[in-house]
C-alpha positions in Angstrom: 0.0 0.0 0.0 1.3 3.1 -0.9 1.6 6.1 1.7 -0.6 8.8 1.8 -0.1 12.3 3.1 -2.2 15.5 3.4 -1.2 18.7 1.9 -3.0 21.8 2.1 -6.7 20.3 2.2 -5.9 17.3 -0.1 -5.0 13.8 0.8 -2.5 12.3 -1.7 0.4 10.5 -2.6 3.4 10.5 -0.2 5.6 10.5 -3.5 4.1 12.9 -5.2 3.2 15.3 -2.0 4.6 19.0 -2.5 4.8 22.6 -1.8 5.8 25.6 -3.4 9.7 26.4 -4.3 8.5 30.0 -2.2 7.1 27.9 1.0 8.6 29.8 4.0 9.4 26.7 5.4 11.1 25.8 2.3 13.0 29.4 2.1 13.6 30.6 6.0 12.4 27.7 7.8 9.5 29.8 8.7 7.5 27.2 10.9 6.5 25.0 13.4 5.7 20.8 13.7 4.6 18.5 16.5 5.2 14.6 16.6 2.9 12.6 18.0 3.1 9.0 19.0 0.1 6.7 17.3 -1.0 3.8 19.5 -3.4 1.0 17.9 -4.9 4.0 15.6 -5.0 6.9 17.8 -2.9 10.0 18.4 -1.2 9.6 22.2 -1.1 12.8 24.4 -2.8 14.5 21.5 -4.2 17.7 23.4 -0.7 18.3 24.8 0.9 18.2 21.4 -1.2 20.0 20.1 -1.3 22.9 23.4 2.0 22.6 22.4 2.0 23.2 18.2 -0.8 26.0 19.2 2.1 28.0 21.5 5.1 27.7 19.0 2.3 29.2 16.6 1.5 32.2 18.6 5.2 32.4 19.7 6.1 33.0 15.6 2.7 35.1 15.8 1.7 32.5 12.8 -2.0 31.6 12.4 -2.9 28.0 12.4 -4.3 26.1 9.2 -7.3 25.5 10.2 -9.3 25.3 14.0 -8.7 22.2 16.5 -11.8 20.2 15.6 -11.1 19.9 12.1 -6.9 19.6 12.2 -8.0 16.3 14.5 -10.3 14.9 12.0 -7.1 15.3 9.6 -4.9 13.9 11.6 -7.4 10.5 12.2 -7.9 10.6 8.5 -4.2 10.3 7.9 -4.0 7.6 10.3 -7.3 5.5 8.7 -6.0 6.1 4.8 -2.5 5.1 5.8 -3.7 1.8 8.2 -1.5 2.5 10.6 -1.8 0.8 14.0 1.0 1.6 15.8 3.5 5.0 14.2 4.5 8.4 14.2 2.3 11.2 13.6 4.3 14.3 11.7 2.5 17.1 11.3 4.3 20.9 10.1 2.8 24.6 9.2 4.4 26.7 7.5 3.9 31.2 6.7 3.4 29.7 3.4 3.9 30.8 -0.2 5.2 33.9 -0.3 7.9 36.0 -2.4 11.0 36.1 -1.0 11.0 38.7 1.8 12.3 38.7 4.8 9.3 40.6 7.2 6.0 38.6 7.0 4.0 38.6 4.2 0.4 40.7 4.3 -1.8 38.0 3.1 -0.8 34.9 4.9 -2.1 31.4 4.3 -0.5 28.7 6.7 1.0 25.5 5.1 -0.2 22.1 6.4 1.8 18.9 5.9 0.3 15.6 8.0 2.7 12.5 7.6 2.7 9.3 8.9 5.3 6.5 9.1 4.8 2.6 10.8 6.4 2.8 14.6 6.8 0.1 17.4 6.8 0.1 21.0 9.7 0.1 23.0 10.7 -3.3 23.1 12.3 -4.8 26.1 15.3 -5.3 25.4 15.7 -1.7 24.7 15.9 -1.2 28.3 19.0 -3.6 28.8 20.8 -3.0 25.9 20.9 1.3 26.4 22.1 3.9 24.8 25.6 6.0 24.5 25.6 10.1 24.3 28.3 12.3 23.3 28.5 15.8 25.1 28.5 19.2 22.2 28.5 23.1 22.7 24.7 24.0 22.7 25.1 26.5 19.4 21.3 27.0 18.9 19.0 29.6 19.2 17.7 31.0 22.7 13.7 30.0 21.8 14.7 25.9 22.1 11.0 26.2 23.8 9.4 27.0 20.2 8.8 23.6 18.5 10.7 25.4 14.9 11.7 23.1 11.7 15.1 25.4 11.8 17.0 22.0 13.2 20.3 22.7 12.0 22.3 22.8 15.1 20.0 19.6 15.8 20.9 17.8 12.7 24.7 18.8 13.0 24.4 17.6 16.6 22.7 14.4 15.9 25.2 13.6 13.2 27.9 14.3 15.0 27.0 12.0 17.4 26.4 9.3 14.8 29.6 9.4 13.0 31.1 9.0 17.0 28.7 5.8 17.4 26.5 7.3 20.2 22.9 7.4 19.7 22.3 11.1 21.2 24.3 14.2 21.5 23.5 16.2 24.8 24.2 19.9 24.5 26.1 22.1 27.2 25.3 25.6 27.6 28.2 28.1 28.4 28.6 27.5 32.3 28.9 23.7 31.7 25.3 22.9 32.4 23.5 20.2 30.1 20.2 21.3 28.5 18.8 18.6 26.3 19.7 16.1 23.4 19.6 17.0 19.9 16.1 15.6 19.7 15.4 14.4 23.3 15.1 15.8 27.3 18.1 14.7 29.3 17.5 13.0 33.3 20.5 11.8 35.7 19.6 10.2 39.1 22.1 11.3 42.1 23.2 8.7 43.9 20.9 9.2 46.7 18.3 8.4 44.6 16.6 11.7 43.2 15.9 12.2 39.8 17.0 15.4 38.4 15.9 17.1 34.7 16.2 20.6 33.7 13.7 22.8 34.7 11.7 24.1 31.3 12.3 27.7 30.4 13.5 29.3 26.7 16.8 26.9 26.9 14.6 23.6 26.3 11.6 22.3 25.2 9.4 20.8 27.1 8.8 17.2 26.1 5.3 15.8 25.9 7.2 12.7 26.8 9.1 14.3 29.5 5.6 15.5 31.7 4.7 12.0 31.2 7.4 10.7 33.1 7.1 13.6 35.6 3.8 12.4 36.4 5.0 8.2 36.5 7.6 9.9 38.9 4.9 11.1 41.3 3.3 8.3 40.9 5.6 6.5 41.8 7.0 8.2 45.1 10.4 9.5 43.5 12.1 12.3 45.0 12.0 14.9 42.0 14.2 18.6 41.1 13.7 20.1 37.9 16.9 22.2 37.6 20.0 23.0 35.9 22.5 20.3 36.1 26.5 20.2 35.2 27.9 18.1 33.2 30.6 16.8 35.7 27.3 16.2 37.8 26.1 14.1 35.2 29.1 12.0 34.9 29.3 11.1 38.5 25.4 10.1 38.5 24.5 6.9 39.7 21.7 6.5 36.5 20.3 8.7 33.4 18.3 8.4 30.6 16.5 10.5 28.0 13.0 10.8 26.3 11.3 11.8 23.8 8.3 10.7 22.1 10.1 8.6 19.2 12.4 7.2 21.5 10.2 7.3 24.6 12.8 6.3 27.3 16.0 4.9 26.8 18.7 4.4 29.6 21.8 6.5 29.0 25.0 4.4 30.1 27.6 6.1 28.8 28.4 10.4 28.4 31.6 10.8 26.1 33.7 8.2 27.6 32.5 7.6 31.3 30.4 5.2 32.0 27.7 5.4 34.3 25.7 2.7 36.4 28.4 0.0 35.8 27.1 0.1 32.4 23.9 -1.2 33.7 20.2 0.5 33.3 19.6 1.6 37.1 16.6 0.8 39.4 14.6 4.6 39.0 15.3 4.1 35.2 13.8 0.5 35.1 11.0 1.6 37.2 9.9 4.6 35.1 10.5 2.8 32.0 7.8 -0.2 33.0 5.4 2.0 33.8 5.4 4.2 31.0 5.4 1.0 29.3 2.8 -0.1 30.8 0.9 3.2 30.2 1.2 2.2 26.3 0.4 -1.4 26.8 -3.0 0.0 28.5 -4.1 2.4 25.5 -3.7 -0.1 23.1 -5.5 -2.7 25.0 -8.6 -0.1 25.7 -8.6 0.8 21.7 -8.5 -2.8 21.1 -11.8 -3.0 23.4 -13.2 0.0 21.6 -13.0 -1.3 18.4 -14.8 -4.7 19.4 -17.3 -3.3 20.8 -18.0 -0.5 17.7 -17.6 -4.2 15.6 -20.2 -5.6 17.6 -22.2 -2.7 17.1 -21.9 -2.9 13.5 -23.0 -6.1 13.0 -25.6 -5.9 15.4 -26.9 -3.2 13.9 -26.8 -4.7 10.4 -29.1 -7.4 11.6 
């Protein structure tokens, strides 16, 4: 089956999906996305995302495509045409076509792209086998809290970390202090057992991902700070990880060249990873029920 994606109020095919050469994404990357995480056919933490995408929007003082209501029957659309059970959501707006000018143009008509791709849960071995991260200069903007498609420093960050054979990069601000990956929220755990993450402000963004493991920490009794935290902290943690929502949450066990844990996924890690696991596990077993029942309904109905 061949993909299908939605482009500015028409649903068609991913290979032939295009905007204009003058798109302000295209030309100044002039706009904003949100990736959301599709369990069993439905958007997870959509309203957050989507708080989120609606922020970044008035942030660039950008007017959204089209109202709530009708950008979430796109997005289910997207998700019915494509058959996806399990994936990621991408969904971008742009200023839109405009000639090439630098100040805004008058008559502005937002650009909506809606992807999808097939995604799978976390898989458990994920949590043993962990992840590397290499430490960079943070070189980006000072609005990391508006969700933009100008990823450079990202991309350079990410590659960097690649061609090193981490997985992440985590950026350090001036006075040594770690902010976030290149595409994820960074954690440590002191040794005394509380779990630390940058507090949120115009240095980071804040994860959909990382709230919902602020709130499985709560749940869960664990001592919690969200503040700034040095990299030598980091280094002598007993345990971190990052998240996001493509990655969920992934034990860190080694920054640059020291390895933390023993090389080992801690206990806080393993705990917070289960139960956001579990969390998953539990939407796609209610959607499952939801969609027997409609079934039944159906055929019933057809009697």
């Amino acid at each position: 089956m061949s993909r299908i994606a939605y482009v500015n109020g028409r649903y068609v095919s991913h290979q032939r999906a295009s905007v204009h050469i003058e798109d302000r994404g295209y030309q100044f990357a002039d706009g904003v996305y949100e990736v959301i995480a599709v369990i069993n056919g439905q958007p997870m933490d959509e309203k957050p995302h989507l708080d989120r995408l609606d922020n970044s929007l008035r942030e660039l003082q950008m007017k959204s495509a089209m109202a709530r209501p009708p950008l979430r029957v796109v997005l289910r659309e997207v998700i019915r045409r494509n058959r996806i059970r399990d994936g990621i959501l991408y969904l971008q707006m742009t200023r839109g076509v405009a000639r090439r000018e630098h100040s805004f143009p008058t008559m502005q008509a937002t650009t909506l792209v809606v992807t999808i791709r097939p995604a799978t849960l976390p898989p458990p071995e994920a949590l043993r086998a962990g992840v590397n991260v290499v430490t960079l200069p943070d070189i980006r903007w000072k609005r990391c809290d508006i969700k933009t498609i100008a990823l450079l420093p990202n991309v350079l960050a990410k590659q960097h970390a690649r061609e090193t054979g981490a997985f992440e990069a985590w950026l350090v601000d001036e006075g040594g202090f770690i902010t976030e990956g290149s595409a994820t929220n960074a954690w440590i755990v002191t040794k005394k057992g509380v779990l630390i993450t940058r507090h949120t402000n115009q240095s980071i963004l804040s994860g959909v991902t990382r709230e919902g493991i602020l709130r499985a920490a709560a749940a869960e009794g664990i001592e919690l700070e969200e503040r700034s935290f040095h990299l030598k902290e980091a280094k002598g943690a007993a345990e971190a990880f990052l998240t996001s929502t493509t990655s969920f949450l992934l034990p860190v066990l080694k920054i640059d060249d020291t390895v933390i844990g023993g090389g080992k996924p801690g206990k806080i890690t393993s705990q917070l990873f289960q139960r956001y696991v579990k969390k998953l596990r539990i939407n796609k077993k209610k959607r499952k029920k939801q969609d027997e029942r409609k079934a039944a309904f159906s055929t019933s109905d057809s009697v």
